[in-house]
ZAMARGU-4260 file (C-alpha; in steps of 0.2 Angstrom, whole numbers, plus 5000, padded with zeros to 4 digits):
<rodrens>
0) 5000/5000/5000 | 5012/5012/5006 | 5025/5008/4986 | 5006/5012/4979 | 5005/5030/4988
5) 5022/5032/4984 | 5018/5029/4964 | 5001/5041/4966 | 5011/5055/4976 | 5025/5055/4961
10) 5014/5055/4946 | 5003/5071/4954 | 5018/5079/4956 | 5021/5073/4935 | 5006/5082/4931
15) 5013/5099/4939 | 5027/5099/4927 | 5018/5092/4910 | 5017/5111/4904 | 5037/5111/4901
20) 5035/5094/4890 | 5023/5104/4878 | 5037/5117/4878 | 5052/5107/4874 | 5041/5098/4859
25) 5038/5118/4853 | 5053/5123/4853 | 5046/5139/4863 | 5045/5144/4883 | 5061/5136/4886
30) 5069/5143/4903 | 5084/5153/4896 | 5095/5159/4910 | 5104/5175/4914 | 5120/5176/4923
35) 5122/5186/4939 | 5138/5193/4943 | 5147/5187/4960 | 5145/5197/4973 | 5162/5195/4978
40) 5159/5183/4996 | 5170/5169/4995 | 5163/5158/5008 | 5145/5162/5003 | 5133/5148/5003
45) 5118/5160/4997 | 5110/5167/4982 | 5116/5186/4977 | 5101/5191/4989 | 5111/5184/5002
50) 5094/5176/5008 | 5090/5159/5000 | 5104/5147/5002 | 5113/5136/4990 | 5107/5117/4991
55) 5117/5113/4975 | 5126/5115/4962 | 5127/5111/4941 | 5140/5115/4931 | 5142/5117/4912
60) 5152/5124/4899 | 5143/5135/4889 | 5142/5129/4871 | 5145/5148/4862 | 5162/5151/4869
65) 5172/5133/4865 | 5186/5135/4856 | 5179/5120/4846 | 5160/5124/4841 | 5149/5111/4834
70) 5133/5118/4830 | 5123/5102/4828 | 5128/5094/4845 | 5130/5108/4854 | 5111/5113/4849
75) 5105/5096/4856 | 5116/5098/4873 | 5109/5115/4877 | 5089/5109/4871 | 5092/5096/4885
80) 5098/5107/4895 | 5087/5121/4895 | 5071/5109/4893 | 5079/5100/4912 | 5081/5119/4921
85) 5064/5121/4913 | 5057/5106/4924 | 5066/5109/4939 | 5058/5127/4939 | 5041/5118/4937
90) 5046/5108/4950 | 5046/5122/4963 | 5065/5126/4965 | 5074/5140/4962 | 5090/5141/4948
95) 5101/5157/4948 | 5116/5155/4937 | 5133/5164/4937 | 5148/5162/4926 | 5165/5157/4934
100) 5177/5169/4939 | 5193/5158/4932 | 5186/5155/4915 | 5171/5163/4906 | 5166/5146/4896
105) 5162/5138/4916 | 5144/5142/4920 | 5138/5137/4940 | 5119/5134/4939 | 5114/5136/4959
110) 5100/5128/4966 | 5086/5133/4981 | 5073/5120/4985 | 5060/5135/4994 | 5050/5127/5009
115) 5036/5121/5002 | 5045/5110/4990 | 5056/5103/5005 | 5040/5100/5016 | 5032/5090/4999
120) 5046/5079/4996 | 5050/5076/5013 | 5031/5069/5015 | 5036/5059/4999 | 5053/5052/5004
125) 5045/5049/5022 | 5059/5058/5031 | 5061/5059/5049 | 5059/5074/5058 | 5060/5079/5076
130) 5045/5082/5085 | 5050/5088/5101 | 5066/5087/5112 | 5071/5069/5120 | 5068/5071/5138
135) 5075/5055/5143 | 5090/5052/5152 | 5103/5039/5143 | 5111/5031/5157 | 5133/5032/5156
140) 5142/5016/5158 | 5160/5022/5157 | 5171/5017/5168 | 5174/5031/5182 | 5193/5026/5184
145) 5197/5027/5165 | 5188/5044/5164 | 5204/5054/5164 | 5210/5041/5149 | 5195/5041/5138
150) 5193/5061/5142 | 5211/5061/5132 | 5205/5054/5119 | 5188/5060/5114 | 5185/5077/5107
155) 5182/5091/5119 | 5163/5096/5119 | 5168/5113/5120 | 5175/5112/5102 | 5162/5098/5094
160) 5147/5101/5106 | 5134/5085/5106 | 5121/5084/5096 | 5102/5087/5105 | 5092/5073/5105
165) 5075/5074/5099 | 5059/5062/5096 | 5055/5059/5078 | 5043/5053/5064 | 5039/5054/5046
170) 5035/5072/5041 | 5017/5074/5034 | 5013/5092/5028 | 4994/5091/5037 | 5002/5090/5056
175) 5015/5102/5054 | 5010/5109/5068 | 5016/5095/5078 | 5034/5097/5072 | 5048/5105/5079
180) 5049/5120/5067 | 5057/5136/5077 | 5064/5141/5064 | 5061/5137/5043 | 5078/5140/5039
185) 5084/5128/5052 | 5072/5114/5052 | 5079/5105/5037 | 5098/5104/5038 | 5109/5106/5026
190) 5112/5087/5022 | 5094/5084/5021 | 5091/5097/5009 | 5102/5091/4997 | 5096/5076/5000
195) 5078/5082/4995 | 5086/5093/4980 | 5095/5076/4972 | 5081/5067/4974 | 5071/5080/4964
200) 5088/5081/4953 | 5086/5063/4948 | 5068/5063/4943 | 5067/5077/4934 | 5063/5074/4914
205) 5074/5083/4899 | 5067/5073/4884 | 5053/5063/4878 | 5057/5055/4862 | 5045/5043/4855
210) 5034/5040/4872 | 5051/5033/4879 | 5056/5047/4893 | 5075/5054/4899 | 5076/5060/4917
215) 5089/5062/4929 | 5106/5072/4931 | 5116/5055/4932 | 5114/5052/4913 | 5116/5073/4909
220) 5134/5073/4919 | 5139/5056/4911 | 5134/5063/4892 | 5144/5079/4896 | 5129/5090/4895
225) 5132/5095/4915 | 5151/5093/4919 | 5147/5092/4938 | 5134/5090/4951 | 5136/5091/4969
230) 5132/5101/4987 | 5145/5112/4992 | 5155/5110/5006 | 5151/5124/5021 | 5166/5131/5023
235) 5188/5131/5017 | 5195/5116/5025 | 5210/5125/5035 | 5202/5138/5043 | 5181/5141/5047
240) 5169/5153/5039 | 5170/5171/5042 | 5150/5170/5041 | 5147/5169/5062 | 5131/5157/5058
245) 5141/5145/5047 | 5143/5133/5061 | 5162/5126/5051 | 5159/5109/5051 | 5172/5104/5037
250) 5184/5113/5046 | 5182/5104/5064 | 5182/5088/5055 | 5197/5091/5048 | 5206/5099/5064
255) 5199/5087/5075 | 5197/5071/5064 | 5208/5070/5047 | 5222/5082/5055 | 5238/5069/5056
260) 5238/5077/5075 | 5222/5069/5080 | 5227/5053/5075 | 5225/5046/5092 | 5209/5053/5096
265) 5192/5046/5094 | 5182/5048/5078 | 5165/5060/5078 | 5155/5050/5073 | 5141/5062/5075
270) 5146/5075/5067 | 5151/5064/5051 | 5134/5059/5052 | 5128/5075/5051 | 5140/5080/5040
275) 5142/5067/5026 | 5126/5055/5031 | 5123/5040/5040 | 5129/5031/5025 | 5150/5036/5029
280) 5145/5036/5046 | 5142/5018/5049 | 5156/5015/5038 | 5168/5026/5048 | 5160/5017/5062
285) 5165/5000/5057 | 5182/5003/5051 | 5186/5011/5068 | 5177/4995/5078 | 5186/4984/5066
290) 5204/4990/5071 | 5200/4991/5086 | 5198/4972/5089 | 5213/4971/5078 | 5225/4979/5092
295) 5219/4962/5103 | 5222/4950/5088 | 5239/4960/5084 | 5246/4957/5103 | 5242/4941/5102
300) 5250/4937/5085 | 5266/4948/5088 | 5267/4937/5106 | 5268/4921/5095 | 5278/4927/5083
305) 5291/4931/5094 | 5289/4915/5102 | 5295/4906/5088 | 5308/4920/5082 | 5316/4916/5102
310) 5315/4900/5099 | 5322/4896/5083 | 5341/4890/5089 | 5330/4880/5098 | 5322/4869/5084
315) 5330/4854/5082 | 5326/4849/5063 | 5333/4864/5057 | 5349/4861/5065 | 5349/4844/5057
320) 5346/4850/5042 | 5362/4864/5042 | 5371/4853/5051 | 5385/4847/5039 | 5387/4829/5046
325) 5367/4825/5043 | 5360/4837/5031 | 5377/4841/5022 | 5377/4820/5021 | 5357/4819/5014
330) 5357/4819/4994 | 5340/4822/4988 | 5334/4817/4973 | 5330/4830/4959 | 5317/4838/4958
335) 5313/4840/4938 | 5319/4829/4923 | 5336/4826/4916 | 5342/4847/4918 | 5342/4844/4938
340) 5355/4837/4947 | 5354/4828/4964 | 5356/4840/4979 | 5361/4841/4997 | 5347/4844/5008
345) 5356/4857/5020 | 5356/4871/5004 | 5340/4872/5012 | 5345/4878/5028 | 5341/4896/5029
350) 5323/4894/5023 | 5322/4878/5038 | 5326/4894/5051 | 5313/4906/5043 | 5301/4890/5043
355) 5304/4888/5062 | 5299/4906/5066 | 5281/4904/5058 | 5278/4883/5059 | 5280/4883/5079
360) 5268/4880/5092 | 5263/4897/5095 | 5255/4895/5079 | 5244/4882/5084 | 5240/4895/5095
365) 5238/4908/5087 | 5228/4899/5075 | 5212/4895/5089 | 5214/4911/5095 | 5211/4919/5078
370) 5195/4909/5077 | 5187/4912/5093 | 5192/4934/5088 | 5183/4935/5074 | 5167/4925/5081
375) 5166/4936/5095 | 5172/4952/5084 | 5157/4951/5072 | 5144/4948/5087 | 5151/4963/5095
380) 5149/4974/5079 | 5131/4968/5079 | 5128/4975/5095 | 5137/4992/5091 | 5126/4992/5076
385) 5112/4992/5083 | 5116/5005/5096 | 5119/5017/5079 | 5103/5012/5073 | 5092/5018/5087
390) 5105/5033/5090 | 5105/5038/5072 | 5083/5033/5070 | 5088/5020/5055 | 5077/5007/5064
395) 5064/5006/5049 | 5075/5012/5036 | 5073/4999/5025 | 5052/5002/5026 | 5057/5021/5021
400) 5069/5016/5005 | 5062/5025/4988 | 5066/5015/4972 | 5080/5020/4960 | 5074/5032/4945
405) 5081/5021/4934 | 5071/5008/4939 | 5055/5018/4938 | 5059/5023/4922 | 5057/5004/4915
410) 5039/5001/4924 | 5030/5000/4911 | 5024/4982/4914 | 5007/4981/4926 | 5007/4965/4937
415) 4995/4962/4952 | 5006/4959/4968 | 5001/4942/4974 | 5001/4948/4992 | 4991/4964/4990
420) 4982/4958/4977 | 4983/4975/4969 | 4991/4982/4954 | 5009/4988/4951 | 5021/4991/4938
425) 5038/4983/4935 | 5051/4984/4922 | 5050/4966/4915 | 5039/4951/4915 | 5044/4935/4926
430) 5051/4928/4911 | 5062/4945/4907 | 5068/4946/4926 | 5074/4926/4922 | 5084/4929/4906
435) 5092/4943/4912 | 5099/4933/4929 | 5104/4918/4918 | 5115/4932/4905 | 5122/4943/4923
440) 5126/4923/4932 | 5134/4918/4915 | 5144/4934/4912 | 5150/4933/4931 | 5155/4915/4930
445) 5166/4919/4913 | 5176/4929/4922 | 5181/4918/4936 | 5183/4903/4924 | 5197/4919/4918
450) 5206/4920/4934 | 5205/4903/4936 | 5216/4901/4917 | 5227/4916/4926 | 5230/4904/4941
455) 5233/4891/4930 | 5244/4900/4921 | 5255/4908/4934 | 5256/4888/4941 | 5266/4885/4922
460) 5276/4899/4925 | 5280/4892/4941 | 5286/4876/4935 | 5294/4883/4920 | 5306/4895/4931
465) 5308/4881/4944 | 5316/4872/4930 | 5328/4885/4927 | 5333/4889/4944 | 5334/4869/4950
470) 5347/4866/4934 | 5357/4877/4939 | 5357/4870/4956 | 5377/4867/4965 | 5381/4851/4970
475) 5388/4856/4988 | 5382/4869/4998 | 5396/4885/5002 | 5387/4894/5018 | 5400/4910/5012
480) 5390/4912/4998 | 5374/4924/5001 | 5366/4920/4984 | 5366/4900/4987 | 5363/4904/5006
485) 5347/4915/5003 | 5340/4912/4986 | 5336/4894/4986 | 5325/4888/4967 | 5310/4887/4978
490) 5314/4905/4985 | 5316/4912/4971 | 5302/4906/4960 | 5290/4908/4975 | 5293/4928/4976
495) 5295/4930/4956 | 5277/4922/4955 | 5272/4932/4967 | 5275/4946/4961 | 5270/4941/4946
500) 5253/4936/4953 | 5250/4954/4960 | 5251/4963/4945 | 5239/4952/4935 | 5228/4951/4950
505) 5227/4972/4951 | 5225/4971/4931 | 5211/4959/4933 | 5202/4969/4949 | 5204/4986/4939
510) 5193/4977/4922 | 5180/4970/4932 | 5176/4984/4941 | 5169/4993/4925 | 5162/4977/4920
515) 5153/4974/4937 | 5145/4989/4936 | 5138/4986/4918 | 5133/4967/4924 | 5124/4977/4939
520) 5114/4988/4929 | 5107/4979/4915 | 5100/4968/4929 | 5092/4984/4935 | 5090/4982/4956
525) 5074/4991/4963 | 5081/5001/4977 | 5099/5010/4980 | 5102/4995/4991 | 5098/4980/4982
530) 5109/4990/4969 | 5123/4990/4980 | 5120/4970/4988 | 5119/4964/4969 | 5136/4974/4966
535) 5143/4968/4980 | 5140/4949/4981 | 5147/4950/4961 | 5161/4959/4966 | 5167/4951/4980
540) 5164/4933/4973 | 5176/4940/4957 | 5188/4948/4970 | 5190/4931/4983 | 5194/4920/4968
545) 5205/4933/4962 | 5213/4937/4977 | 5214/4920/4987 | 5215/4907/4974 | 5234/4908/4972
550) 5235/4909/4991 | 5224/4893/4991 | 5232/4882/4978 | 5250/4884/4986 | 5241/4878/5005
555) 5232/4864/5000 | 5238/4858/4983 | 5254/4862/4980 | 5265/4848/4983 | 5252/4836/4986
560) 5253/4828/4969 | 5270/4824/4964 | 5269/4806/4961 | 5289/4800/4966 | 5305/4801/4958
565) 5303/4787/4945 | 5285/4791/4942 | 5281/4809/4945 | 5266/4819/4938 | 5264/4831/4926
570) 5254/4846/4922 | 5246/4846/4904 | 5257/4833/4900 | 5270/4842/4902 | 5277/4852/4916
575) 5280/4839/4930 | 5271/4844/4946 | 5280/4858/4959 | 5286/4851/4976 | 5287/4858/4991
580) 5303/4863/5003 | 5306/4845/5014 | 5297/4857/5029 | 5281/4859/5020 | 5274/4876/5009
585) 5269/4885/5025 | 5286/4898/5022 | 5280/4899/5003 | 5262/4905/5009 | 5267/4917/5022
590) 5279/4924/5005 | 5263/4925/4995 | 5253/4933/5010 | 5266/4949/5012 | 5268/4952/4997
595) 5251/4953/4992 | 5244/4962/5007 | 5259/4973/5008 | 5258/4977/4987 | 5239/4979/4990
600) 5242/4991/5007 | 5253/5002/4996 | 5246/5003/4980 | 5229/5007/4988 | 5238/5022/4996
605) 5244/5028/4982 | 5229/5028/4974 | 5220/5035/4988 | 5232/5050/4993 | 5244/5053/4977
610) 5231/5050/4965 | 5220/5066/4972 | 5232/5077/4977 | 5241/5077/4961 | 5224/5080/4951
615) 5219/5094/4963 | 5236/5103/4963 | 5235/5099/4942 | 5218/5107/4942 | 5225/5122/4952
620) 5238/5125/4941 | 5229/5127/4925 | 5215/5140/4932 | 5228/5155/4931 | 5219/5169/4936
625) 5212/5175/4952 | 5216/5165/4969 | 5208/5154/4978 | 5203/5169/4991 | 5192/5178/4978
630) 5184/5160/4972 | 5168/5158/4978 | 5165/5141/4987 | 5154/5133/4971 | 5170/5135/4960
635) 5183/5131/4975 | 5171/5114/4976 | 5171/5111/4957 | 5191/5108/4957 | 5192/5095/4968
640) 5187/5077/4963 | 5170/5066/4964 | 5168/5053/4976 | 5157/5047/4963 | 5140/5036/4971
645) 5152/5018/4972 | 5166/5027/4982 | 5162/5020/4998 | 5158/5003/4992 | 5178/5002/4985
650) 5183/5006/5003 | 5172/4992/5011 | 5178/4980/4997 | 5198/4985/5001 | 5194/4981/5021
655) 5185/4967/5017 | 5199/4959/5007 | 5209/4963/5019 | 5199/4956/5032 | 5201/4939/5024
660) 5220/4939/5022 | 5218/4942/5042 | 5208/4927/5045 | 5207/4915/5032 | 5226/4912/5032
665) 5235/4918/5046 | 5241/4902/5055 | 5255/4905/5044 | 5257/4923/5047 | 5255/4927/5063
670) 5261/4948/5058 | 5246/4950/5048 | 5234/4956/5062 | 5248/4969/5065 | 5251/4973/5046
675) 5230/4979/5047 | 5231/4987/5062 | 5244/4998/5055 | 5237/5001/5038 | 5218/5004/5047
680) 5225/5016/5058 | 5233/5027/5043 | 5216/5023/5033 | 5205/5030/5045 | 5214/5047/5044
685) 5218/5045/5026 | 5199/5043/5021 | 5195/5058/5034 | 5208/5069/5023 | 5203/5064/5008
690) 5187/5066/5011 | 5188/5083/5018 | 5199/5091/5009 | 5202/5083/4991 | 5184/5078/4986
695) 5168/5087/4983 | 5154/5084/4995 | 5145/5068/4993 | 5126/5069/4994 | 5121/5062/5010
700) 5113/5047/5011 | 5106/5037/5024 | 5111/5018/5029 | 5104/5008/5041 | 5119/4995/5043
705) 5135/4990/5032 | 5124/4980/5019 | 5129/4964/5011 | 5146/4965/5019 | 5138/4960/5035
710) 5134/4941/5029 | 5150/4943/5018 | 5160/4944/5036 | 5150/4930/5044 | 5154/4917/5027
715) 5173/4923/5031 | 5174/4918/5049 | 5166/4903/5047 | 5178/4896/5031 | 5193/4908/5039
720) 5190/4892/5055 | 5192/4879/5043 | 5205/4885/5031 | 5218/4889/5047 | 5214/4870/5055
725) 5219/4862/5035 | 5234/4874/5035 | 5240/4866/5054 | 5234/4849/5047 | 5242/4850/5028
730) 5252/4862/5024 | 5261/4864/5041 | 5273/4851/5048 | 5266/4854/5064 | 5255/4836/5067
735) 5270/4827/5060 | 5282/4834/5072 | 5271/4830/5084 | 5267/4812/5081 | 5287/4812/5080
740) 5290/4817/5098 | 5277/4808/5106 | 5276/4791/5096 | 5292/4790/5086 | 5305/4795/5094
745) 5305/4781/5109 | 5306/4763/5106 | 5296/4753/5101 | 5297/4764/5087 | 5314/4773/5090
750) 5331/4773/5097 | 5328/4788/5110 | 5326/4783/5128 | 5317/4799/5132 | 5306/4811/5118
755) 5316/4822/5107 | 5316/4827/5091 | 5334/4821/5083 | 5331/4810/5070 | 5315/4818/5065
760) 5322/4822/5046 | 5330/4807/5044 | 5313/4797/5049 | 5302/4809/5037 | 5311/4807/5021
765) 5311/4790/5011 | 5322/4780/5001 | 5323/4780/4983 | 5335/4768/4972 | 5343/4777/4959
770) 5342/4765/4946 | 5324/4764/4944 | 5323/4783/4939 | 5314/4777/4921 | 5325/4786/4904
775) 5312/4800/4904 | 5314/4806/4920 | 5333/4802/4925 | 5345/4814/4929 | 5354/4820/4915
780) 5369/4828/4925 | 5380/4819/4935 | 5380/4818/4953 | 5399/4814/4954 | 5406/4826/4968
785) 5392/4823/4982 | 5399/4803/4982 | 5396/4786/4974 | 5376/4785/4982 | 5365/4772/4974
790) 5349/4778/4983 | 5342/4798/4983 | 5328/4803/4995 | 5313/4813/4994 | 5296/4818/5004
795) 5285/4805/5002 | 5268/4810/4998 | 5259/4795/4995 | 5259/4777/5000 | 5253/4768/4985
800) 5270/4768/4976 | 5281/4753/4981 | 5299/4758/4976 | 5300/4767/4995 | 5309/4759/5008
805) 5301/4769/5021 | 5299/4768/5039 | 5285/4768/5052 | 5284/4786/5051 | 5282/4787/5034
810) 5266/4774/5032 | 5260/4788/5047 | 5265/4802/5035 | 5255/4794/5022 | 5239/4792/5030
815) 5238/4811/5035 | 5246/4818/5019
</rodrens>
């Protein structure tokens, strides 16, 4: 009932504006402006009167003064033009336009919505307004002895003053009287006006053209016929208005929140509410929540890493294998066909001590720990959520939610709801809505099977390179030499491929965004947020293969296929199937991990921070004349950049990703908690100044949670517990090191009288007799310098190959392998 009202109230307001269509089709009454001169106010956010204020702002370029003039097109831009400021006058609001001080071909079209117009569509958009001061008292539950501590880091109220409380409900013009209203000017505040006004903006018609109708500004800015559209900030950025009523509010956000100096203090979250919109306001809410957990989960992690780190003289395996007299003595067989000769194991040695650092018991820790944080961090947000939502009155958002005007452009289908019974119109018919799934789920999973290739692809690269570096493999180990001592083939080829796997990882996440979008659209969402949980589960399903699917092939499948000496497997027929260092793939995944969170952390920042400023300082530098003191505020706004509508959704799908490089995979590095921690903190106060001073305002809108993100999180969190368990189980050497020193070590299995670890390399690699190596496969180089050896050994990896003499310990290795 209430989407049928909703309908009714719109097409009334339709009729109101029908006289402007009959103008555009005669070519005649066709607003025409005229150009006020500027009055000379920098800071002004008013008309010339000095009396209706700005609540936003167009820009063009005015067709008779391009350089370039094209007289057909430029015709057809400014009849669009003229016919859509036609409407919007019809409308109600109020256009005075004035050319730019800078450069004469610039023209700002400012924009009044007077009060009857607010008070019509804030009935239609059902916007809450206060109708009379909150007389109840919240209660306080901070602690009275960490007063002193939280009072140092919260903004003092003298600068930021708290915001009045107040009851609310939907406005309705007939019980006006029953509002708030002490003052018109007042009542509707800044955001919700240009709230109101882009809602009117996006509505508006400029053309009909064979009954099918063009509306809205989105498609005027991206045709070029307006060059911007956006509120105006309140004030300059670095220092407050010189009107005594502008109450500043960019400026204290900036000096108390994006100001490198108030990086310790708490965000105002209030204020960016009011400011931006509850939209960024639950966002910078959850980032702040999110690193705050994270400083728990970094202690944590930084305590086991430097247990292992401490403890890594102590681990007995790596000794063995750098010890000359055991690893210097082990010669392993080669690890590709005929180029690669046989090697000692101890050339292995510095990658054994790295190994030992991360493949420890603090780990295992580490790893239960990180399960049980991120149950109880997203049961925790759910609580703080819901705090926002009765402090911010989002509560019945999602009742309040308009549909898109793109969508209500394509309602031409009239249906009766199965519920209601009664009629309404949709865009396409069942059968419509179902192609168009089937050709959105088809396009989608196209371009996974396509990082799937580049996986595949990176895996050939792998073994190719391997190759290379394991030919030219030396026979003996020299601990002198920092190339052989550090750069191992498996070192080496892991960080090449990872680096390799970054870039076409960022080329791959830079396409599908554009194509996301286009996928999103032509399935046409109804509301803004069924828009933005569409785009979001396709992105983040592209982004998680994209992102995790090299980390997942070297944790659970790397190695795990290798056949044995005489008999190996091969890839495409081809390429015989990478092995693993004799201590397992963990050290290759914790490679992968840093450098692909670390590259991601900066290339993010570059974009974030570089990328803007060198824009803005470009745009700067080409308007020679005048200063930016004699600029008014609409032309100061129009030289920084757009947020553009999907801005914030790149900044949850940045956190997000991170979030899962935090818990899907950090039993094997336990520094990733503190890597985000770090990075959240500078991206708190990076978005802040960005946001205040490098971009243009955004429209504010409102939110009532994080979205689709939410059961994103939850799917994370619950894979993120069984992915670390495979890692301790497969990947890490951690279970067999264990079953070692409580089962293998003493008779009747060993030769220890109490439990140690000596022996345990010797016990977990198996035999292999050199003359069964088949002509395909032997090695082509000699092996004379390590010793006349009949028998090579290798990690066994499975136990249905015979050619093995093994031990207990490997039938044990087997089974869990």
């Amino acid at each position: 009932m209430a989407k049928q009202t909703y309908y009714t109230e719109l097409e009334n307001l339709e009729q109101t504006a029908a006289s402007s269509f009959s103008a555009l089709e005669n070519q005649q009454d066709i607003y025409t402006p005229e150009f006020e001169e500027f009055n000379g106010k920098c800071d002004s956010l008013f008309f010339n009167d000095g009396q209706r204020r700005i609540d936003f702002v167009l820009v063009y370029e005015d067709e008779s003064r391009r350089e370039t003039n094209k007289k057909g097109i430029n015709e057809k831009q400014r009849k669009k033009r003229r016919a859509y400021e036609s409407n919007l006058i019809c409308d109600g609001l109020e256009l005075e336009a004035t050319r730019s001080v800078m450069d004469d071909k610039l023209v700002f079209v400012k924009i009044h919505a007077p009060w009857e117009v607010l008070c019509t569509y804030a009935e239609i958009m059902h916007i809450k307004l206060p109708l009379k001061p909150n007389d109840l008292k919240t209660r306080d539950f901070a602690f009275t002895h960490f007063n002193w501590f939280t009072r140092f880091l919260q903004v003092k109220e003298s600068i930021i003053k708290p915001e009045q409380e107040f009851f609310t409900a939907p406005f309705e013009k007939n019980r006006m009287n029953d509002f708030y209203i002490q003052d018109r000017d007042t009542f509707f505040n800044p955001a919700t006006r240009s709230r109101i006004v882009y809602f009117i903006l996006s509505r508006v018609k400029y053309q009909v053209t064979d009954k099918v109708k063009k509306f809205g500004i989105s498609k005027l800015v991206s045709s070029g016929i307006y060059k911007a559209a956006f509120p105006l900030h309140d004030c300059n950025f670095n220092h407050p208005s010189e009107d005594p009523s502008c109450p500043s509010e960019r400026y204290l956000l900036y000096r108390e929140w994006a100001h490198p100096r108030s990086i310790y203090k708490k965000q105002p979250l209030d204020l960016i509410r009011k400011y931006y919109g509850e939209k960024i306001g639950i966002y910078f809410a959850w980032l702040g929540y999110y690193t705050k957990m994270l400083l728990l989960a970094a202690v944590v992690g930084v305590a086991c890493f430097l247990y292992g780190y401490l403890n890594q003289n102590n681990c007995t395996w790596s000794k063995e294998v750098c010890n000359p007299d055991i690893g210097g003595k082990i010669i392993m067989c080669p690890q590709c066909d005929r180029l690669c000769p046989f090697w000692q194991l101890n050339i292995t040695c510095e990658s054994s001590k790295k190994l030992c650092i991360f493949d420890s018991f603090g780990t295992l820790v580490f790893a239960v720990f990180m399960g049980i944080w991120v149950t109880l961090f997203l049961e925790f947000w759910k609580r703080r959520q819901a705090e926002l939502e009765y402090e911010w009155d989002t509560v019945e958002l999602q009742q309040e939610e308009q549909p898109r005007p793109e969508y209500e452009a394509r309602c031409t289908h009239v249906v009766i709801n199965e519920i209601t019974q009664e009629e309404e119109r949709v865009p396409f018919t069942t059968w419509g809505k179902c192609i168009r799934i089937t050709l959105c789920a088809s396009a989608v999973f196209f371009w996974i099977l396509l990082i799937i290739a580049s996986v595949i692809g990176i895996i050939v690269y792998r073994l190719s390179v391997f190759i290379v570096f394991s030919a030219n493999l030396p026979k003996t180990f020299n601990a002198t030499d920092p190339i052989q001592k550090y750069l191992t083939p498996q070192t080496a080829t892991s960080i090449t491929a990872s680096i390799i796997s970054f870039i076409i990882i960022m080329i791959l996440s830079t396409i599908y965004e554009k194509v996301a979008v286009m996928i999103t659209n032509f399935e046409l969402p109804r509301t803004q947020t069924d828009y933005e949980n569409s785009l979001t589960m396709k992105m983040f399903l592209f982004q998680f293969v994209n992102y995790y699917s090299s980390c997942f092939y070297i944790a659970f499948f790397k190695g795990k296929f290798v056949g044995y000496p005489g008999d190996p497997v091969y890839w495409l027929g081809k390429y015989r199937n990478e092995e693993c260092d004799p201590g397992g793939c963990l050290l290759e995944l914790t490679t992968q991990l840093i450098i692909i969170m670390g590259g991601k952390a900066i290339w993010n920042n570059i974009q974030e921070v570089l990328l803007p400023w060198v824009m803005n300082l470009i745009g700067r530098c080409r308007t020679v004349s005048g200063t930016e003191k004699t600029t008014p505020r609409w032309e100061q706004d129009y030289h920084l950049q757009p947020m553009g509508r999907l801005g914030l959704f790149y900044e949850y799908l940045e956190m997000i990703i991170q979030f899962g490089f935090v818990t899907l995979f950090v039993a094997s590095f336990p520094l990733a908690p503190l890597l985000a921690l770090v990075n959240n903190i500078l991206e708190i106060r990076v978005d802040a100044w960005k946001m205040t001073t490098q971009y243009r305002r955004m429209v504010p809108e409102k939110a009532q949670d994080i979205g689709a993100w939410q059961p994103i999180m939850q799917g994370i969190a619950i894979l993120a517990v069984v992915t670390n368990a495979m890692i301790i189980a497969f990947t890490s050497d951690m279970i067999p090191r264990l079953v070692y020193y409580w089962s293998f070590s003493v008779p009747p299995y060993g030769d220890h009288t109490d439990f140690t670890m000596e022996g345990y390399i010797n016990n977990t690699l198996s035999y292999f007799n050199i003359a069964d190596f088949k002509n395909k496969t032997r090695a082509g180089n000699p092996y004379s310098g390590l010793g006349n050896y009949t028998t090579c050994r290798q990690v066994l990896f499975t136990c249905l190959k015979m050619h093995f003499k093994g031990t207990v310990m490997n039938a044990f290795l087997c089974i869990i392998n």
